[in-house]
N, C-alpha and C positions, 0 to 999 in steps of 0.2 A: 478276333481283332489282331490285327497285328504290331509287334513292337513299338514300331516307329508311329504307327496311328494312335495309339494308347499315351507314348509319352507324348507325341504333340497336344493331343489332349490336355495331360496333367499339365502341360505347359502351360497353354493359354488359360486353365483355371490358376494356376499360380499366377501367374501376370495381372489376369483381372481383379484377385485380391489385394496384391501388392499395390495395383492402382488404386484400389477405396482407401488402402492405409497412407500412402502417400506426401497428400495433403498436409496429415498431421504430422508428419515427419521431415517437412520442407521449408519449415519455420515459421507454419501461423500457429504455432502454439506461444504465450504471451512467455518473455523472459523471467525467469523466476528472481525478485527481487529480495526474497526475505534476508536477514540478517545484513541489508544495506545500511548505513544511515542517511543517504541520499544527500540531496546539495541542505545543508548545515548554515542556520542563519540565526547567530544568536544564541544566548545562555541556553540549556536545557535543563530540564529537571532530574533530580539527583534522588536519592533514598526509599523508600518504601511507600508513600502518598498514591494518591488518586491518577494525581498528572504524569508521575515518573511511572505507574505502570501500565496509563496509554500511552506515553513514548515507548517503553519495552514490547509493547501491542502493536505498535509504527514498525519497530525494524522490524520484529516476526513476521509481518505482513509480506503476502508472497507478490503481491499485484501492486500495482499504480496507486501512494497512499501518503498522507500527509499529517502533520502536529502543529498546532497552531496553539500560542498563547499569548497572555499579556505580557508586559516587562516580568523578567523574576529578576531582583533587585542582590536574591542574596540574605544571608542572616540578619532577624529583625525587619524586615521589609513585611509592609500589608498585606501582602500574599499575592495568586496567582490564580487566574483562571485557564483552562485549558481546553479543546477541543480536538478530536481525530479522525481522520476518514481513513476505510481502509479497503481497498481491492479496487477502486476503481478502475473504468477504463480509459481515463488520462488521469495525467499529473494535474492538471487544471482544475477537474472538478474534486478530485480530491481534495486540492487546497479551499474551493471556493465553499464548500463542506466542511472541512475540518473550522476553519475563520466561522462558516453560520453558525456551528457548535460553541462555538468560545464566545461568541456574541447573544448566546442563546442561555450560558452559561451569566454571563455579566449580566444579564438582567433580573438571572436569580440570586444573585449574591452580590448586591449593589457598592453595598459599603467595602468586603473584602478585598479588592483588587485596585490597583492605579495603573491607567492607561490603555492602550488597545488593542484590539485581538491584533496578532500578525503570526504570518506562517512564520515556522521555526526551522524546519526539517520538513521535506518532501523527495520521491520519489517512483 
């Protein structure tokens, strides 16, 4: 074989590979969101509990992902329910999962909480 026919070769197998990889190098890989806190609506929870370490479970979240809770009122208050979604493929269904969670939540702890689930954080 000669030279020039051997690297043409190597060529268009380099080429043909480059094209299978491509794709994934062109932007449909999904933006890596963790360590965001995303759009911010409302108190969040603070300290070592249940709910402050599915918020810290929210921003680790690398994908499309949401925090939803009742009012937190703050020291001495009734308490707080809370629900999360995480990796989704939109924002939307995230939040509308995270809210079933915290409504799913309110009906197992009736008396603990006042008021309604709402998204808190999402992203």
């Amino acid at each position: 074989m000669s030279r020039l026919f051997l690297s043409a070769v190597l060529s268009l197998q380099m080429l043909a590979t480059s094209a299978m990889v491509a794709p994934e190098l062109s932007g449909a890989v999904a933006q890596d969101l963790s360590g965001q806190k995303g759009k911010v609506q409302g108190r969040l929870p603070r300290g070592t509990g249940p709910c402050a370490k599915a918020y810290k479970e929210y921003v680790a979240a690398k994908g499309h992902s949401a925090y939803a809770s009742t009012p937190i009122y703050g020291f001495g208050s009734t308490g707080y329910i809370c629900g999360h979604s995480l990796n989704r493929r939109t924002t939307q269904e995230a939040e509308a999962r995270a809210v079933a969670g915290c409504v799913n939540g309110t009906r197992k702890w009736k008396r603990v909480h006042s008021g309604e689930c709402e998204v808190r954080a999402s992203k």
